[in-house]
N, C-alpha and C positions, 0 to 999 in steps of 0.2 A: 934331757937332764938339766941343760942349761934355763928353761922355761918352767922347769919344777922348780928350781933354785929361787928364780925368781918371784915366782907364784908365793914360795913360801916367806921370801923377804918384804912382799909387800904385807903379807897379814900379819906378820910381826911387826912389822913398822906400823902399821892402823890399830894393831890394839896397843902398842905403847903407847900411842899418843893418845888414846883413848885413855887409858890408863890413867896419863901425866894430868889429863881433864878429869878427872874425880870420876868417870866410870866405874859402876857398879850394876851386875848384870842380876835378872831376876828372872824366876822360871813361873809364867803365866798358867801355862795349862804341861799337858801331861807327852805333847811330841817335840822332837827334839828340836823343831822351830821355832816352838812357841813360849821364846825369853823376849827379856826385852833390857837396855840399857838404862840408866837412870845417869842423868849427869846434873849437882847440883850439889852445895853444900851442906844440905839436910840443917842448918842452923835458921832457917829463915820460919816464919809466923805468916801459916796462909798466902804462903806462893801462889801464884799463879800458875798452870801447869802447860807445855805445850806436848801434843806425843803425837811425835811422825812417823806415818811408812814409806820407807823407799822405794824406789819403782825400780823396772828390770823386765818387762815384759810378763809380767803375773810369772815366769819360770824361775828369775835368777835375783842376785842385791842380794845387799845383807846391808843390816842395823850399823856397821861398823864403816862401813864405805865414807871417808873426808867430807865429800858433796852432800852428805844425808842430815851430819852434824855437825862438824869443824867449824863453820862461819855462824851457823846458828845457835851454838851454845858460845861461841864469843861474845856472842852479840848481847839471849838474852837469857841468860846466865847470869851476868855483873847487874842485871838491871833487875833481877828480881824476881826470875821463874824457875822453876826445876823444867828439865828441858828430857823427854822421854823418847826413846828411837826403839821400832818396835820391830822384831822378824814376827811373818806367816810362815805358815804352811804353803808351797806353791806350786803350779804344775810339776808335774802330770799327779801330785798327790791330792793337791785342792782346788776348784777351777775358782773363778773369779767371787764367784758367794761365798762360796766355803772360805773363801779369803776373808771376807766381809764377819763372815762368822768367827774369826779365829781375833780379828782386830776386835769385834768389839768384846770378847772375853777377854783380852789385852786392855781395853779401857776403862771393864768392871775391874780387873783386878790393879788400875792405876787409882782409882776411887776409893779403893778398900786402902793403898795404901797411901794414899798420897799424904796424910798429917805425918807419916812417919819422915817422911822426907824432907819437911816443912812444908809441902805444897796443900792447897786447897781444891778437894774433892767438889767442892762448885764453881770455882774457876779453872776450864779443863777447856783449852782448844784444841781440836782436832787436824794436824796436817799430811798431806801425801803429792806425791811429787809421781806424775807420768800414770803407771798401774797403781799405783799406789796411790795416787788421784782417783781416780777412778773406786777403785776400792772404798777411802775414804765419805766418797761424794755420795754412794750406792749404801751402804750404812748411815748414812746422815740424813736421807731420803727413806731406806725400809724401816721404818722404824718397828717395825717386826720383829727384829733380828735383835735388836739391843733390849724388847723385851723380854724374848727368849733366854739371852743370858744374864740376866740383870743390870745391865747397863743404864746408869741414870741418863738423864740428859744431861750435854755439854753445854757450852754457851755459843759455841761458833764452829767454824770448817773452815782452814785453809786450803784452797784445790791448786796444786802447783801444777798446769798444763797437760790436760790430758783433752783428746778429742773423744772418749768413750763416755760421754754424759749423756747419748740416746744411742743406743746399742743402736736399734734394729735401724736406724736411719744410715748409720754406716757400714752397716753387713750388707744392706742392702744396696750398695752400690758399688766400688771396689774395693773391696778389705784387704790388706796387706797380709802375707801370710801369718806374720804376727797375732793379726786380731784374728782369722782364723782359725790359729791353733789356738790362744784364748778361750776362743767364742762359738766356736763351731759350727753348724746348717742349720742348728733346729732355732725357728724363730721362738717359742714358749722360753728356750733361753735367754736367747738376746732381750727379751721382755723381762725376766725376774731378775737382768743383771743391768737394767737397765736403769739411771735415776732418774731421768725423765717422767717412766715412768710408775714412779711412786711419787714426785719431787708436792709436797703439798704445805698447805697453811700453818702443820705443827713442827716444822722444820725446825733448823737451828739457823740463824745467818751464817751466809758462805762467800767467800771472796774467789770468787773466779779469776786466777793470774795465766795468762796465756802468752805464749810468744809469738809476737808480729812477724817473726820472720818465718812462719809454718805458714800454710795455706789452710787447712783447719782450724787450728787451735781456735784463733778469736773468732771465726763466724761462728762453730759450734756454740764457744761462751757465750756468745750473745742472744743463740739462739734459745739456750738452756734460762738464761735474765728473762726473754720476754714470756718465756714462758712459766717463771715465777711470776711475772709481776701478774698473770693471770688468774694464777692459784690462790696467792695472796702469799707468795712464797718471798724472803729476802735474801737476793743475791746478787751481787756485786760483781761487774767485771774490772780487772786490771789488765792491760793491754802493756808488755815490757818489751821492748825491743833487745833483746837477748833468745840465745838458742835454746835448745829444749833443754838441756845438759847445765847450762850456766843459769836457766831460770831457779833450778833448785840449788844448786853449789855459791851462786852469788848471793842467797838472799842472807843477811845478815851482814853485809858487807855493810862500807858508810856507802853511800846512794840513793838518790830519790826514790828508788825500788823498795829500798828499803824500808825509807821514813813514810812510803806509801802503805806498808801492810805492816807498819806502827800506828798510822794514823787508825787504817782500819779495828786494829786492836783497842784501841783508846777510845774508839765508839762503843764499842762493848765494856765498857769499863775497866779495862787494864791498862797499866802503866805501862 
């Protein structure tokens, strides 16, 4: 009773503060995952737009979680973007595609509205933190999927640390049961959910932020760069000395971290 209690005082506590931030929730497609939050003052002329998915092991998270958006619409909110936090569909209802597929009807239908919000339907970056990295990364690479549901192109992809940017390279040695139940035995999966391979020359730019303190994270990123710079593909690693957890909840904080994937943003032409 006592962990119910609690359970339910923290999701009252995250959506009032949600709240007290100009949230305002919107229903993407037709299952009950698939809204998404808007945080921004809808007064602005061609915002700039950011919309992140939260990570959680492709099963758990939500849009509402502090670390998802809290630091990040402090940050760049006041500075001039509409800032969007997105739920999927997740296991065991949608594996890691079907994720892929539900974000990018989430980003056709942030397109269709983004003038109402003040934001600009051509200034649209894409972020995701862990699975939701991955997610991200995998949609930004099949560009399949975003013609399937009309998805224009973005301008960029922020990848907040995930080691899943070549499936079958890490199934294929020891996957933790996480990525397991993720990803399952059949490699024809680990292949279509993989960005590696699709990762090509009509890409978007993507900033690869990894944490130095994992043992994957940055060889994968690095592995995932040289194998753009092959394709003709442009992708960027950032290497942050933070944990998996603090790479996504710190960003927006004041820190070089920060002014690092502003500066990135500023090469793309946003402010």
């Amino acid at each position: 009773m006592t962990r119910l209690f609690l359970l339910f005082c923290s999701v009252v506590l995250f959506t009032a503060a949600a709240n007290a931030e100009g949230r305002k929730e919107y229903i993407y497609g037709p299952e009950r995952r698939q809204v998404l939050d808007v945080y921004g003052d809808g007064q602005g002329a061609d915002f700039p737009v950011l919309v992140m998915l939260h990570g959680g092991a492709w099963k758990f998270g939500d849009k509402q979680h502090f670390g998802t958006w809290r630091a990040k619409v402090a940050h760049w909110v006041p500075r001039g973007y509409v800032f969007v936090s997105v739920n999927t569909r997740l296991l065991p209802d949608a594996d890691p595609v079907q994720q892929a597929v539900d974000l990018s009807l989430a980003m056709a239908f942030v397109q269709r509205k983004a003038r109402s919000w003040g934001g600009d339907p051509g200034r649209i970056v894409l972020m995701g933190h862990s699975a939701g990295a991955h997610v991200a990364a995998l949609l930004t690479t099949r560009q399949g999927i975003s013609s399937r549901t009309g998805t224009k192109p973005w301008i960029g992809t922020i990848i907040l640390d995930t080691v899943m940017l070549n499936v079958p390279r890490i199934m294929q040695q020891n996957p933790s049961r996480m990525h397991r139940n993720a990803f399952g035995n059949d490699p024809k999966f680990w292949k279509t959910s993989s960005p590696t391979e699709y990762l090509g020359s009509g890409d978007r730019p993507m900033i690869v932020v990894c944490s130095s303190k994992r043992k994957l994270s940055c060889p994968e990123a690095r592995r995932f760069a040289r194998h753009a710079a092959r394709v003709g593909a442009q992708v960027t690693v950032l290497p942050v000395n933070l944990r998996h957890g603090k790479i996504n909840s710190d960003l927006g904080m004041d820190s070089a971290y920060t002014a690092s994937v502003d500066k990135w943003l500023a090469g793309l032409g946003l402010p």
